[in-house]
C-alpha positions in Angstrom: 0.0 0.0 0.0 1.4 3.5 -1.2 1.8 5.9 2.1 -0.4 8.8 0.2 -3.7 6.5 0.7 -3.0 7.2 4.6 -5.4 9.8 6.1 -2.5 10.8 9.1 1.8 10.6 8.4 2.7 9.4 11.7 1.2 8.2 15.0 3.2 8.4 18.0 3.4 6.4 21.3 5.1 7.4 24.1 5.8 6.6 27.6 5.0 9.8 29.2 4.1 13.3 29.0 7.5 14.2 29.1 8.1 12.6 26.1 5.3 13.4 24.4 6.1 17.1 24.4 9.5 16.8 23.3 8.8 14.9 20.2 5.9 17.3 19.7 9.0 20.1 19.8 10.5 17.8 17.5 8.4 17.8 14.8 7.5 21.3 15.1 10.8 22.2 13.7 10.4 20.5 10.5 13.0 22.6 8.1 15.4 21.7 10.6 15.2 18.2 10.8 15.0 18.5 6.4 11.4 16.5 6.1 8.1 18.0 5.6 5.4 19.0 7.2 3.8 15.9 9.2 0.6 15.3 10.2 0.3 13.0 13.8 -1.4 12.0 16.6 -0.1 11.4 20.0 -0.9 9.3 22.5 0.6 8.3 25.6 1.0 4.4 27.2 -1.0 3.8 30.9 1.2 1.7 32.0 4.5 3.9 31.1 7.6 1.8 29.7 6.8 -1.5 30.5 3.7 -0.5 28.9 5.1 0.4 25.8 7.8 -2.2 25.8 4.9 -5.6 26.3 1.9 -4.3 25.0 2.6 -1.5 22.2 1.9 -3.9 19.7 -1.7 -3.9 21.1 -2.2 -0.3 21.3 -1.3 0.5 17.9 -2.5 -2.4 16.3 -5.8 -0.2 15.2 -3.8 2.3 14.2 -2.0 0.4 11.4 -4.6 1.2 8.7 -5.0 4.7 9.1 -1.3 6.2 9.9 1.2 5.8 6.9 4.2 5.4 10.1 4.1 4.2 14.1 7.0 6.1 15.8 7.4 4.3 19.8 9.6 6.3 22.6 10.5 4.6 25.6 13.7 4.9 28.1 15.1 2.1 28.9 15.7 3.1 32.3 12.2 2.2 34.2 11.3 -0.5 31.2 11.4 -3.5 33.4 14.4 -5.0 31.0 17.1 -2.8 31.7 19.9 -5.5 31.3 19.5 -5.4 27.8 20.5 -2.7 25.6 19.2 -0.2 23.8 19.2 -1.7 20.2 17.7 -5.2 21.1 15.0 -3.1 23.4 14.3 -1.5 20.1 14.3 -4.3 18.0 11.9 -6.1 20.1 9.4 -3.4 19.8 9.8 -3.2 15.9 9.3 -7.0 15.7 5.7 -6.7 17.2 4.8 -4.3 15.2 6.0 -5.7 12.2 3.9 -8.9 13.2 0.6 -6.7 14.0 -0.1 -5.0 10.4 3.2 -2.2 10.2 5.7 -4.0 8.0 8.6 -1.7 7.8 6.1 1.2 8.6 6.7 1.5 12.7 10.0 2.5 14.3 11.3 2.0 17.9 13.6 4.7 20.1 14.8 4.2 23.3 16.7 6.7 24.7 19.7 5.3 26.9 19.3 5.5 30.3 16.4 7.7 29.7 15.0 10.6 27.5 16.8 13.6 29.9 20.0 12.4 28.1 18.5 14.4 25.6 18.5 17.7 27.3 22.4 17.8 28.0 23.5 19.4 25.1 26.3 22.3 25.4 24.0 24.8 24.3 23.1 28.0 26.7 18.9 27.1 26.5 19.5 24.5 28.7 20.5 26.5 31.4 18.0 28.9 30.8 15.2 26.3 30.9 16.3 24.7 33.6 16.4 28.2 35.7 20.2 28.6 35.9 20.9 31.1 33.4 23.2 33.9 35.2 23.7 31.9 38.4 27.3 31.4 40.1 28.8 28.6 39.7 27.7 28.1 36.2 25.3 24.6 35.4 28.5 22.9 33.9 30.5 23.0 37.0 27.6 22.6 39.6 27.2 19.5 37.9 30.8 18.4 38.1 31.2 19.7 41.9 27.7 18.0 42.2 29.5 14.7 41.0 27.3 14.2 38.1 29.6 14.5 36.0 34.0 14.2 35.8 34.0 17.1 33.2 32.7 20.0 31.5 32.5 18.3 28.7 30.6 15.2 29.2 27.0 14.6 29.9 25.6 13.4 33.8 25.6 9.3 34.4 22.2 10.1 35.9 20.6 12.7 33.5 16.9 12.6 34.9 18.3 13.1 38.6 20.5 15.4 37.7 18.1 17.4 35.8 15.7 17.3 38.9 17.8 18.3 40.9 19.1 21.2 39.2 16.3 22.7 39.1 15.2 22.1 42.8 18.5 24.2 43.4 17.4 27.0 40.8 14.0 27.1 42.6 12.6 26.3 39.1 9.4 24.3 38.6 9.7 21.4 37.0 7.3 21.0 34.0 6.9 18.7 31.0 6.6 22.4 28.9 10.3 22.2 29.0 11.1 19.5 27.1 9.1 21.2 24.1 11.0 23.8 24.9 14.2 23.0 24.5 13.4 20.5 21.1 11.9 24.2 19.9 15.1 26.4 20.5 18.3 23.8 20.9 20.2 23.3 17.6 18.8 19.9 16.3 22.8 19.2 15.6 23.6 20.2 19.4 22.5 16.7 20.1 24.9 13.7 19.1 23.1 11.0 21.5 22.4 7.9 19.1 18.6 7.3 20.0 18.2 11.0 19.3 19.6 10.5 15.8 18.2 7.6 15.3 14.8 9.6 15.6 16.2 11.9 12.9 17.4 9.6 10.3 14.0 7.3 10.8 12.3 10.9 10.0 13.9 12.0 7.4 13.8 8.6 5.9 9.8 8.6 6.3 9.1 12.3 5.6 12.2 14.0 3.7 
């Protein structure tokens, strides 16, 4: 079946709220990604990452007829299978699918440990975002005196704690808004992580 007979582009599964909203700022950004514009629905799992991981197949199954694509986000962090990796975790998924009615039409990212791995990048939103902009010490070396991290350079072991706990120190609510945030205003390039660009490439190879 051609992918112009679909009434929707894409339907999207995620975990959480969280998640929900950064793909959303994702996609809203679509010259910078280089793919079109895309229509999609969103929807997020009950029963979080386990959730997706057992039962996705289920969820989306209906979905299969009327959505040219199936894009699932999950961390692996909280999925109940945490000894395996990242990959297999998303290989898993993609098998389901492909047994339920997607083919080669449904994609699988896992971000590794979990999606705040995402929201380390170098670039000076995150610090606004997260509430620190202008404070003394800077993000970069709270985080190393914090021992989330050895260097400026590198991103924090435990990027959703860190992240928390940031912005508990800013005084800076903690909302799912910011993860649209920063996917609007961070270079898309900023972020080297390989689930992130394995998002990218599966877009632009569904909607370039």
């Amino acid at each position: 079946m051609n992918a112009l007979v679909y009434p929707k582009d894409l339907v999207v599964l995620t975990a959480d709220k969280d998640a929900e909203f950064a793909i959303r700022g994702v996609l809203a950004r679509p010259q910078a990604l280089g793919i079109r514009v895309v229509s999609a629905d969103f929807f997020r799992h009950p029963e979080k990452d386990p959730g997706i991981l057992f039962h996705a197949r289920t969820f989306l199954q209906p979905f299969a007829a009327s959505h040219a694509h199936a894009l699932v986000v999950m961390d692996r962090e909280g999925c109940g299978q945490e000894r395996r990796g990242r990959e297999v975790l998303e290989a898993q998924i993609e098998g389901a699918l492909r047994d339920t009615g997607w083919a080669d039409r449904a994609a699988a990212v896992v971000p590794d440990p979990e999606l705040e791995i995402w929201v380390w990048s170098d670039s000076p939103q995150v610090d606004t975002a997260l509430g620190w902009k202008g404070r003394q010490p800077d993000l970069r070396d709270w985080l190393r005196s914090s021992g989330y991290t050895q260097d400026r350079l590198a991103k924090p072991g435990r990027p959703k704690e860190a992240m928390v706990h940031a912005m508990r120190v800013a005084g800076s609510p903690r909302s799912s808004a910011i993860y649209e945030q920063l996917a609007l205003r961070v270079g898309l390039s900023r972020c080297q992580d390989a689930a992130f660009l394995r998002l990218r490439d599966t877009l632009r190879r569904w909607f370039a």
